[in-house]
C-alpha positions in Angstrom: 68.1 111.3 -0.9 64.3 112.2 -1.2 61.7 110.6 -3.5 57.9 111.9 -3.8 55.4 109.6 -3.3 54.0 107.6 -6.2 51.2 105.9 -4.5 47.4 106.8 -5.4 47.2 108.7 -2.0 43.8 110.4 -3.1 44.3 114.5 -2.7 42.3 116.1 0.0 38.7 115.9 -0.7 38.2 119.7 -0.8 37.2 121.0 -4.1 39.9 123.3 -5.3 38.9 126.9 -6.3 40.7 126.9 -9.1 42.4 124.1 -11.4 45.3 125.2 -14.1 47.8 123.0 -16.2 50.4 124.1 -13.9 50.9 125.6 -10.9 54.3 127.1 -9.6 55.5 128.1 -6.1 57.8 130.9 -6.3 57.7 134.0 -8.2 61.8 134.7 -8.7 63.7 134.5 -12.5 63.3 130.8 -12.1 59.6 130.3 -11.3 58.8 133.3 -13.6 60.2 131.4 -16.4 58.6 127.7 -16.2 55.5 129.6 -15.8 56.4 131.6 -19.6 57.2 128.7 -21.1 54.2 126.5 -19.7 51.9 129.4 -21.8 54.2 129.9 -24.6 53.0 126.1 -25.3 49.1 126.7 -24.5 48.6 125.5 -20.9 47.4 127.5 -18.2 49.8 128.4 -15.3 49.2 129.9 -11.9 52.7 131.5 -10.0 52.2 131.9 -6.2 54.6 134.4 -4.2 54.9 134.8 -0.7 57.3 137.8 -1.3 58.2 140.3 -4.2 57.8 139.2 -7.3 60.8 139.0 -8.8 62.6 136.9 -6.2 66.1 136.7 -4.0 67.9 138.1 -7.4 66.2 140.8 -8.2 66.0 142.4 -4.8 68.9 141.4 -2.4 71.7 139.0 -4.4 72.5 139.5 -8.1 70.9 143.1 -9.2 71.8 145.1 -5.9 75.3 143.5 -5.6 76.4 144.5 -9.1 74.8 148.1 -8.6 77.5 148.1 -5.4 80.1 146.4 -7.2 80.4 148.2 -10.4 81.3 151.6 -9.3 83.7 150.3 -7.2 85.4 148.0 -9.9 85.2 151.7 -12.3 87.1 153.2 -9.9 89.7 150.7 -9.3 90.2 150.2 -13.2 90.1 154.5 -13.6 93.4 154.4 -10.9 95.5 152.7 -12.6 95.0 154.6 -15.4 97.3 157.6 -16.4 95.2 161.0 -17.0 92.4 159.4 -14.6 94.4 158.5 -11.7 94.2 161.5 -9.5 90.4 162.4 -10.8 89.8 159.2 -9.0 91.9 159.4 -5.7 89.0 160.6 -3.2 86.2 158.7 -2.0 83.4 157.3 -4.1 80.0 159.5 -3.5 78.4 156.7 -1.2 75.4 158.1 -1.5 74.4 157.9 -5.3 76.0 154.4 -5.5 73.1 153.5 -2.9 70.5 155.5 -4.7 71.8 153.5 -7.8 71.7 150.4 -6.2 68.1 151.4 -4.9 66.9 152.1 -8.4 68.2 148.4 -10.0 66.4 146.5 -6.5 63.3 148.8 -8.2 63.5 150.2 -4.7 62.3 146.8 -3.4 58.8 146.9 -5.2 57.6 144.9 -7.6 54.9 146.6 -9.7 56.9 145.9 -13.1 58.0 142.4 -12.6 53.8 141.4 -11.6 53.1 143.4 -15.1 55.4 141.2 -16.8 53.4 138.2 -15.2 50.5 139.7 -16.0 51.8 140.3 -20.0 52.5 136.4 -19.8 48.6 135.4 -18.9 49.7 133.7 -15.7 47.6 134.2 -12.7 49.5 135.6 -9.6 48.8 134.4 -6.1 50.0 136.3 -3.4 50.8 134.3 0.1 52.7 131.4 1.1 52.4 128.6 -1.1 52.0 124.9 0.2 51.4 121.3 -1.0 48.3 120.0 -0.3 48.7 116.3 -1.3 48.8 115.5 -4.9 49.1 118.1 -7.6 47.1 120.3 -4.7 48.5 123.7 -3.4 47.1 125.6 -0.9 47.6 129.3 -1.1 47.5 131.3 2.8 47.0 135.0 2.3 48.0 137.9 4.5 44.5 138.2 5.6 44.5 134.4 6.1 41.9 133.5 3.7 43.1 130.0 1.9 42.7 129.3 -1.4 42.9 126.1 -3.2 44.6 125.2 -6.2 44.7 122.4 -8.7 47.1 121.1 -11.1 46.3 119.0 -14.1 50.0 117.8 -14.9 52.5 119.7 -12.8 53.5 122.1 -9.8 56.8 123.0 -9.6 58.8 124.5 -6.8 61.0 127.4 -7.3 61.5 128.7 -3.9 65.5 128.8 -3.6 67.2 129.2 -0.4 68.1 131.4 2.4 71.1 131.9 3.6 72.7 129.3 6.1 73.8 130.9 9.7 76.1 128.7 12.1 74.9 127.7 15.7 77.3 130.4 17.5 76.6 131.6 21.0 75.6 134.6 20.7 74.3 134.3 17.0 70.7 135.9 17.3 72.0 138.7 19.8 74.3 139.7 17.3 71.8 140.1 14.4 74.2 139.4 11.8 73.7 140.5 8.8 73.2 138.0 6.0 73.5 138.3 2.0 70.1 140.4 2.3 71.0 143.0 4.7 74.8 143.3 3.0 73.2 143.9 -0.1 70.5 146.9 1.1 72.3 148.5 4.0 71.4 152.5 3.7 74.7 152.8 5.8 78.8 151.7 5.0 79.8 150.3 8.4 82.7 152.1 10.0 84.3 148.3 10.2 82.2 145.0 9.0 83.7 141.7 10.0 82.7 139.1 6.3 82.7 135.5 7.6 82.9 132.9 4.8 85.5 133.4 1.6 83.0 132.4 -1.3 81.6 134.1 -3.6 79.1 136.5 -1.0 82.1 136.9 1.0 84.5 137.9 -1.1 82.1 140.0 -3.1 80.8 141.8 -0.4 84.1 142.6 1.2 85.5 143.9 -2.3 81.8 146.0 -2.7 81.7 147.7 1.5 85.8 148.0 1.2 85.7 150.1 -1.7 82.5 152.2 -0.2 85.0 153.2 2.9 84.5 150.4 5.2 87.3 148.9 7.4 87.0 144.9 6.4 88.1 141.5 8.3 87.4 138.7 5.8 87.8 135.6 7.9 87.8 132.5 6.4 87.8 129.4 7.8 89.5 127.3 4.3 93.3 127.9 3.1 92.0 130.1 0.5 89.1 132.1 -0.5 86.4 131.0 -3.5 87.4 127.0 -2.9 84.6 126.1 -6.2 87.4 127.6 -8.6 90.8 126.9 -9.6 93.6 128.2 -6.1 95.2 131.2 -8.3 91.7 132.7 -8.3 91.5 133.2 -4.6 94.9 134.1 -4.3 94.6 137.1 -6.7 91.2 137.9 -5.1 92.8 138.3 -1.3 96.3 140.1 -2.7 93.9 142.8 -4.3 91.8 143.4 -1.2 94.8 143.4 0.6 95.9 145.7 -1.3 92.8 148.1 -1.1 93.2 147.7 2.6 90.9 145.1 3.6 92.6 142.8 6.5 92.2 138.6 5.1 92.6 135.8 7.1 92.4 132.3 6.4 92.4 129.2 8.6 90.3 131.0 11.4 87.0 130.0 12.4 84.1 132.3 14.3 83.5 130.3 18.4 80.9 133.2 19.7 79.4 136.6 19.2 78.5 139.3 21.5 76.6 142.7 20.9 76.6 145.6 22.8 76.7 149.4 22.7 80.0 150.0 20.8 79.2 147.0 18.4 80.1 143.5 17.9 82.8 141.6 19.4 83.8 137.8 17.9 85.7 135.4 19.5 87.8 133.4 17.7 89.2 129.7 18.0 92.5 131.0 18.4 91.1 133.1 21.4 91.5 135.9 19.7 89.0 138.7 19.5 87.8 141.3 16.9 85.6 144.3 17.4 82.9 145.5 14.5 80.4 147.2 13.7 78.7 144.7 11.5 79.2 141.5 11.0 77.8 139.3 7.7 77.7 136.1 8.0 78.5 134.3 4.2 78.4 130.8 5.2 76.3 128.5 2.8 72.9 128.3 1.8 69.8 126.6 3.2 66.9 125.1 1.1 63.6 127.3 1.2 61.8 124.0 2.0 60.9 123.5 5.4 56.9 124.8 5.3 56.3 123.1 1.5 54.1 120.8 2.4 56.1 118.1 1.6 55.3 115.6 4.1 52.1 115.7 1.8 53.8 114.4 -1.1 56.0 111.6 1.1 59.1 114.4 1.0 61.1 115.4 4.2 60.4 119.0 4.9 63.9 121.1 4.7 65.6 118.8 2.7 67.3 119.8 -1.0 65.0 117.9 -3.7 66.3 115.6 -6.1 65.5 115.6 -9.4 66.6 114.3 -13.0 67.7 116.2 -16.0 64.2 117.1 -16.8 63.7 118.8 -13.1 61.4 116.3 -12.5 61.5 115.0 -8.1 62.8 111.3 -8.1 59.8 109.3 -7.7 57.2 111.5 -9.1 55.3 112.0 -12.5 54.0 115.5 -12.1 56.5 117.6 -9.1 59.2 119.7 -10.1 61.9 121.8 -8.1 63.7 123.7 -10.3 66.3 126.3 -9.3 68.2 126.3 -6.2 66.3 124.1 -4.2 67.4 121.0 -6.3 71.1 122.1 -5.4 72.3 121.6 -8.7 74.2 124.8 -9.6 72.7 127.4 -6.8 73.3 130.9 -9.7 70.2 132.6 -11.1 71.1 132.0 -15.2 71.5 128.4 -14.0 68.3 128.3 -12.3 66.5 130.2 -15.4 68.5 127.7 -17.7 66.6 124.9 -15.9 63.3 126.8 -16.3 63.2 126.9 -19.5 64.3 122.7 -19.9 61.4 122.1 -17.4 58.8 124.3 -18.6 59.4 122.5 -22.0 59.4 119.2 -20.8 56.4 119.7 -18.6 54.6 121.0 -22.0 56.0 117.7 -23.7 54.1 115.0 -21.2 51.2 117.0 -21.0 50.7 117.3 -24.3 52.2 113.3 -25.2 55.0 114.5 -27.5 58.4 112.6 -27.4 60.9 113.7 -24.8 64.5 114.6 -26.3 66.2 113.6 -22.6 69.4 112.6 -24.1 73.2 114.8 -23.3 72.5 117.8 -24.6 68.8 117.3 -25.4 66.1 120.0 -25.3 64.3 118.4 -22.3 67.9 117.3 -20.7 69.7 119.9 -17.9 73.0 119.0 -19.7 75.2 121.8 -18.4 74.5 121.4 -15.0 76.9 118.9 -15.5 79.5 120.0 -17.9 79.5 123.8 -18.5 78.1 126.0 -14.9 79.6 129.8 -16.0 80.1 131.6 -13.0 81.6 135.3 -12.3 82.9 136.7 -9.3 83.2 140.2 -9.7 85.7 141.1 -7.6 88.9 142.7 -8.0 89.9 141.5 -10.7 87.1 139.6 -11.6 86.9 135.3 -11.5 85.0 133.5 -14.2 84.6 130.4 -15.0 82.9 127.3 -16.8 83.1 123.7 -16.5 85.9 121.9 -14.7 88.4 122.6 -12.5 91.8 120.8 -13.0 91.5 118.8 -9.6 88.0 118.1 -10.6 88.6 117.1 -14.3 91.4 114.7 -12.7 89.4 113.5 -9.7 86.3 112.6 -12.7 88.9 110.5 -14.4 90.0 112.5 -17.3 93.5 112.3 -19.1 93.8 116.3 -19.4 96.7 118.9 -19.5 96.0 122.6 -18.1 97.6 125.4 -20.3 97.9 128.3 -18.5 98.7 132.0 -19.9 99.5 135.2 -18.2 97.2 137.4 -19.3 99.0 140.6 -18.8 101.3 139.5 -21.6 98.2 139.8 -24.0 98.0 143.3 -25.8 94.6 144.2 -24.9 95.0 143.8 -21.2 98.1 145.9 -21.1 95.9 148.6 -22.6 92.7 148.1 -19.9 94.6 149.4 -17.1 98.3 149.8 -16.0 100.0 147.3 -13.5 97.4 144.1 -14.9 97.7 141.2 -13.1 95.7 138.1 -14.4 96.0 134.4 -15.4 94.3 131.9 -17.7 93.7 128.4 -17.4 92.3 125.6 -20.2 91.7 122.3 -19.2 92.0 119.8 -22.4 90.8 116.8 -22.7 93.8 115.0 -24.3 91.9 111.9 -25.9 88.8 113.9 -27.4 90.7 117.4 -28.0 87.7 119.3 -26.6 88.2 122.0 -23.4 86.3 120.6 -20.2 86.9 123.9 -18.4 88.4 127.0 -18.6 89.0 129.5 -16.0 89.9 133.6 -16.3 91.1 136.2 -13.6 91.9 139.8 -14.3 90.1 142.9 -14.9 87.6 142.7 -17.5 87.3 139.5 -17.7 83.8 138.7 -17.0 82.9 139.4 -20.6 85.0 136.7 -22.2 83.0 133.9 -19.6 80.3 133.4 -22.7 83.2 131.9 -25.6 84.5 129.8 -23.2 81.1 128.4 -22.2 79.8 128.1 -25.8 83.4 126.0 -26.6 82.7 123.7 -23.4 79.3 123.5 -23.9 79.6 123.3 -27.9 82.4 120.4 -27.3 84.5 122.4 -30.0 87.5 120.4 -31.1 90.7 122.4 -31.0 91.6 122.5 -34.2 88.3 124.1 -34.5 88.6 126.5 -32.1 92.1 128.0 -33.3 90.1 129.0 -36.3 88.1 131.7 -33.8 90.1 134.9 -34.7 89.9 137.6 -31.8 90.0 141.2 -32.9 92.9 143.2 -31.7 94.1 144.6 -29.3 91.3 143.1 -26.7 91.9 140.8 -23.8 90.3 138.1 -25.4 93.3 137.1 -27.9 94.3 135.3 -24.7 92.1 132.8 -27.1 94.5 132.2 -30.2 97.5 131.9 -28.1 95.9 129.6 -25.7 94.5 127.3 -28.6 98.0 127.4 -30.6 99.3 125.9 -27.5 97.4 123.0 -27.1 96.9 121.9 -31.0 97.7 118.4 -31.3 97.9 119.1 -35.1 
């Protein structure tokens, strides 16, 4: 664990060029917003980028993925549809879903997300941001001028991660691709090797699968995405089985090798596999290691730990909000946290009372209690809160109620041959959910009730009370809730 430095270390004697409330390091959805909210409440805010503005999500992760993903998912739904099914037999036109998915990465420029800065009243920086000792940040342009700036009562750093690549032999020969180039290849790889079964892996074999490629998901766990309940991976791999994609689990990558005709992995069973690509999914790093923290007292590289207010153990005016805290690594997460620490920030600086209590305005509650996350896959995962092993594993005394959710009406009507499941997790003593879990086509869209009745701690007898409209998928609701009513 790291703390910053609460000495009286003087900063560096150099007379900063410029002084604001609050400076921010990192221009993505997560520094973007701490710097709104900092001038929502009247203090001045400088954002420095080293990048696009606009950040990992707007360029190479969430917007670009989805623009892959969705025609894909169309498609799939339109099959296994009477009246649609042979309209949609041949080949998706690769072509305009890359154009598509050029036009939502803004084709990687960043001229409307800096006029939205701009429309804010923050002042952009553009270079690589570094501490510089107390509330100093030193600002290195592309010409290498340095510029100086102050912060009266906070900087916070928003810099996410990159992705993670094993120590392989043969690893930089191989020039793997990693969530960036999967997400803006111009090309669909004749056949692409996917190592790692989260939520990159399994998204991206499901996205370059259904553009034509030949995939190998190798995963080195029993199952793929491991963060969510087991009958979510299992439904993920028998679909991309079934769309032709070859899935194997309990196999590990030992060494790479690259040469005319493509990419060859070795693997620990001595195995080999030939591709033309290979993406590497395997974790994420912290965007730490050339902060400057030494300045502050910090250990350069490492994930930064804060409180519920986003605020670095140890400090009174340092921040790291977003994925470089590692408390929920997901943009709406991140943004969530943004806005807690942009008004907590605007709080101290301005000696009003903090609300830091569960649930409070300046308190990251739901990184806790109630993370939604969707996999869109085929079908899609979503979930929020707990798991059943990890409700247990906290202590609780819970039941999970389970529901097929092809037997619900509206799900027989998406598509033909529906396959999904449901899971609650009840806590038995307070009658509240502490999770809930969906998989099935279509599902993505019911994540946000289930998250406002974790989040919203709504009693059950409550909850029955919520009356779905019919036919739609989401009467999986009612059913689920007459089920567990203790009443």
């Amino acid at each position: 664990m790291t703390h910053a430095r609460t000495d009286d270390t003087p900063a560096p004697a150099q007379t900063p060029d410029h002084t604001y409330d609050v400076v921010v390091i990192g221009a993505g959805p997560v520094g973007e917003n701490v710097a709104d909210r900092a001038r929502a409440a009247g203090l001045s805010a400088a954002i420095v980028e080293s990048e696009l503005v606009g950040g990992e999500c707007s360029y190479w992760a969430c917007m670009p993925s989805k623009a892959l993903l969705r025609p894909v998912l169309a498609q799939a739904d339109a099959r296994r549809l009477p009246g649609l099914e042979r309209m949609t037999a041949g080949p998706l036109d690769t072509r305009a879903v890359l154009d598509r998915r050029d036009s939502f990465a803004s084709d990687w420029k960043d001229d409307g997300q800096v006029e939205w800065v701009d429309s804010t009243g923050t002042d952009l920086y553009r270079g690589h941001g570094r501490l510089a000792g107390q509330r100093r940040v030193t600002v290195t342009g592309a010409d290498g001028r340095v510029t100086t700036l102050a912060a009266r009562h906070a900087v916070a750093l928003c810099t996410g991660t990159r992705a993670a690549l094993p120590d392989l032999p043969g690893m930089a020969a191989a020039r793997p691709w990693t969530s960036r180039e999967a997400t803006s290849a111009e090309e669909v790889p004749g056949r692409l090797a996917v190592v790692g079964g989260g939520v990159v892996g399994a998204e991206m074999a499901t996205a370059w699968q259904g553009l034509g490629a030949r995939v190998t998901l190798l995963v080195r766990g029993e199952g793929l995405l491991a963060g969510m309940e087991p009958f979510a991976g299992e439904l993920v791999a028998e679909s991309l089985r079934a769309a032709g994609a070859d899935v194997r689990t309990g196999v590990s990558v030992t060494a790479l090798d690259r040469d005319a005709s493509g990419v060859t992995l070795t693997l620990d069973d001595g195995s080999t596999l030939q591709a033309d690509e290979v993406l590497f999914a395997t974790g994420r790093t912290p965007r730490t290691g050339d902060l400057g923290l030494d300045t502050v007292g910090l250990t350069p590289g490492d994930w930064l730990t804060v409180d519920d207010t986003l605020r670095v153990t140890g400090s009174d005016w340092l921040y790291a909000v977003g994925d470089c805290n590692h408390r929920a690594l997901l943009t709406h997460q991140g943004k969530y946290q943004a806005r807690v620490a942009g008004a907590a920030i605007a709080a101290r600086a301005q000696d009003r009372p903090l609300d830091t209590g569960a649930w409070g305005a300046h308190s990251a509650t739901a990184d806790h209690a109630a993370v939604p996350q969707v996999v869109f896959t085929d079908p899609e995962a979503a979930s929020v809160g707990l798991t059943l092993a990890q409700a247990e594993a906290a202590g609780h005394r819970v039941r999970a109620v389970d529901q097929d959710l092809a037997a619900v009406a509206g799900a027989a009507l998406f598509r033909d041959d529906y396959r999904g499941r449901a899971r609650m997790i009840v806590d038995l003593d307070r009658d509240i959910l502490l999770g809930v879990t969906f998989v099935g086509p279509g599902t993505a869209e019911l994540l946000h009730s289930a998250t406002i009745a974790v989040a919203g701690q709504v009693p059950i007898a409550r909850l029955w009370h919520a009356v779905p409209p019919y036919p739609t998928i989401s009467e999986v609701w009612p059913r689920k809730s007459l089920t567990t009513r203790t009443t």
